[in-house]
C-alpha positions in Angstrom: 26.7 -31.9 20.8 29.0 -30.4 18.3 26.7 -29.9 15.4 28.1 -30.3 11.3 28.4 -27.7 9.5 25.2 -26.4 8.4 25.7 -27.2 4.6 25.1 -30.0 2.2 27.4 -32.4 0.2 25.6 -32.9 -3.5 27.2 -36.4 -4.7 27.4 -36.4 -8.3 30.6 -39.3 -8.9 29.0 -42.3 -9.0 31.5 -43.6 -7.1 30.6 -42.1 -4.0 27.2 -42.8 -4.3 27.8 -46.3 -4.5 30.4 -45.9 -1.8 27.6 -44.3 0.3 24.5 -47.3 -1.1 26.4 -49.3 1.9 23.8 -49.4 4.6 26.2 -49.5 7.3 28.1 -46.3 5.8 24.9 -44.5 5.0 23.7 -45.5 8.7 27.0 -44.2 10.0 27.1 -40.9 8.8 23.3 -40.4 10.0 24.9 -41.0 13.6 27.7 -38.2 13.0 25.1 -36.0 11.6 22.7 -36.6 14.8 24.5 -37.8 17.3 27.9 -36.2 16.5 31.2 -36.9 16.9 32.4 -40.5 17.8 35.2 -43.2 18.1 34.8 -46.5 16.1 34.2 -48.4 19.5 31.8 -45.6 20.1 29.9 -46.3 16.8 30.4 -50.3 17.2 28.3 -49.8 20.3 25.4 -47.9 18.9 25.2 -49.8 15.4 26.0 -53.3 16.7 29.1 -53.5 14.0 32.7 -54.6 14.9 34.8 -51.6 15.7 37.0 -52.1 13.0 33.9 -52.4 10.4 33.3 -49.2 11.8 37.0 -47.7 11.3 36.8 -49.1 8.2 33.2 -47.7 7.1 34.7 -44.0 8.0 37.9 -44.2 6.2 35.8 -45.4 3.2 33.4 -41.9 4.0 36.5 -39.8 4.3 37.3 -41.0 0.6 34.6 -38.7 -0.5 35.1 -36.2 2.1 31.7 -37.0 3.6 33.4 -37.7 7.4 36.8 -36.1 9.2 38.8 -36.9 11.8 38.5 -34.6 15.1 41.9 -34.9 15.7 43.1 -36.7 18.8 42.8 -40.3 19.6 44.7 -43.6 18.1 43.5 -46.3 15.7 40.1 -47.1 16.7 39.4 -44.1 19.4 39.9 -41.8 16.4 37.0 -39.3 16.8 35.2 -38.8 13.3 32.7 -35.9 12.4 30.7 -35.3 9.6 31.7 -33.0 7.3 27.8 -31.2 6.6 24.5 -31.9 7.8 23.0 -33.3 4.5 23.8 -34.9 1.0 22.0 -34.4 -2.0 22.5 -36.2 -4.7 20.1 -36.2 -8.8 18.2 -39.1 -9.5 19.3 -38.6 -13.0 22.6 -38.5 -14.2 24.3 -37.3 -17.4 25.5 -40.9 -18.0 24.1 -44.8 -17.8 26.3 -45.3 -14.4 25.4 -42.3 -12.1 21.8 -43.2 -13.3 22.1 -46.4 -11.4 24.4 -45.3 -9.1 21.6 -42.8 -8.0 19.1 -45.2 -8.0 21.1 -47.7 -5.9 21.7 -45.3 -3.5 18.3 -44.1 -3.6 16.6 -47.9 -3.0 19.3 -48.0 0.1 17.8 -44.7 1.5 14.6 -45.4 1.1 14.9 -48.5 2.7 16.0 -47.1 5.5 13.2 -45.3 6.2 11.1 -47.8 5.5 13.3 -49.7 8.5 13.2 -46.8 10.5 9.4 -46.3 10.2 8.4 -50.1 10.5 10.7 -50.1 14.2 8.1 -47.2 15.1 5.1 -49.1 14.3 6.4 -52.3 16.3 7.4 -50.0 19.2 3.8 -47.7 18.7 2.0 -49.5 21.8 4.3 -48.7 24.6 5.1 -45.3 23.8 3.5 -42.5 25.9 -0.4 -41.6 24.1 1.2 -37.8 23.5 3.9 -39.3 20.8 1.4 -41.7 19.7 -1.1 -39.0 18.8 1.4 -36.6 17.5 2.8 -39.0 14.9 1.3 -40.9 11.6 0.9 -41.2 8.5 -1.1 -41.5 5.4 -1.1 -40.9 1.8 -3.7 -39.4 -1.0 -3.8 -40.0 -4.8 -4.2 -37.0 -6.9 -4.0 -36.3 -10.7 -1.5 -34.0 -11.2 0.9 -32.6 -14.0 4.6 -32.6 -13.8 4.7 -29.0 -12.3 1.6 -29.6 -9.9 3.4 -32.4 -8.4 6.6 -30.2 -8.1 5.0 -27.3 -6.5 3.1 -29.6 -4.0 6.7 -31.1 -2.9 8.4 -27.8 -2.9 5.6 -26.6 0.1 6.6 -29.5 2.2 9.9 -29.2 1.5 9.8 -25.8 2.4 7.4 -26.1 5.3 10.1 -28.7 7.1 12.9 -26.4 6.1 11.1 -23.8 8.2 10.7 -26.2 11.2 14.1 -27.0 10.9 15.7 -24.0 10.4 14.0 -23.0 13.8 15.1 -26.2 16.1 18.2 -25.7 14.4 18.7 -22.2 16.3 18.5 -23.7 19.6 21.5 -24.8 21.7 19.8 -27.8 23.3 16.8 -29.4 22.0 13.7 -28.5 24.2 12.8 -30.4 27.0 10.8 -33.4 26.0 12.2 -32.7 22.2 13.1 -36.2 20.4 14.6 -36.9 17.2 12.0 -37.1 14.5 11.7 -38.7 11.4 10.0 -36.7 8.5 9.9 -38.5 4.8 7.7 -37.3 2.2 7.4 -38.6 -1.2 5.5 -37.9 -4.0 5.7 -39.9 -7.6 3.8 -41.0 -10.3 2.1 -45.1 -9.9 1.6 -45.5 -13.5 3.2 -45.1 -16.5 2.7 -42.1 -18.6 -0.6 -41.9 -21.1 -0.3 -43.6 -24.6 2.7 -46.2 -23.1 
């Protein structure tokens, strides 16, 4: 699998986060970034989208330089890439539209997950007892100040960072390797004191 480069896109034009807030874009690029390159028809198949919604989705990408061609190929057996392995984006912008162009695009991730996480709880029971052990979830509630909160998020962060800077290194994945899911979030669940 050709892999993206190994850098990351920060969106700050509103624009192309909105662009990007489209769940069948947003689930398009994922496939480029994991799966790698593919053809329209190629993408149609895996996403359940026309081919040319899918030709479509990836010249709207390549707007915001997000997805390339490969070169080679005609019309809808173009090959597209994507251009890095991640986006980043502010949940606060300097102006009243990239704030809710962030947050759209931020509802449209997270939903995703949430999609992507309530698939593995339907599919839970007939998956082998070592992948239902090794996965799961859960959640604590802490009082914390702004900087606590920060400095518990940046240890995740950099504990996954770790584990994938070292799967990254490898050729193939390892034999019984799958693609995992890891999401962590951590936010305040009521409004500040004296509000």
């Amino acid at each position: 699998m050709e892999k993206p480069p190994q850098r990351t896109i920060e969106l700050t034009d509103p624009r192309a986060l909105r662009a990007l807030a489209h769940p069948t874009r947003l689930r398009l690029l994922t496939l480029l970034r994991t799966v790698g390159p593919m053809t329209a028809s190629q993408a149609a198949e895996r996403t359940g989208e026309s081919a040319g919604s899918c030709s479509f989705h990836f010249r709207q990408l390549a707007r915001w330089d997000l997805v390339e061609e490969t070169g080679g190929g005609k019309g809808r057996e173009r090959p597209w890439r994507a251009t890095a392995a991640a986006t980043s984006w502010s949940g606060v912008g300097r102006t009243a539209e990239a704030d809710e162009a962030g947050r759209l695009f931020s509802r449209v991730v997270a939903s995703q997950y949430h999609e992507l996480f309530v698939r593995w709880l339907d599919a839970r029971a007939q998956e082998p007892p070592d992948w239902r052990d090794a996965a799961g979830f859960g959640d604590v509630v802490l009082y914390l100040r702004a900087e606590e909160l920060r400095e518990v998020l940046s240890a995740m962060r950099a504990a996954i960072e770790d584990a994938a800077r070292r799967t990254a290194s490898r050729e193939q994945p390892s034999p019984g390797a799958r693609m995992v899911q890891l999401t962590f979030m951590g936010f305040p669940v009521e409004p500040p004191q004296g509000s």
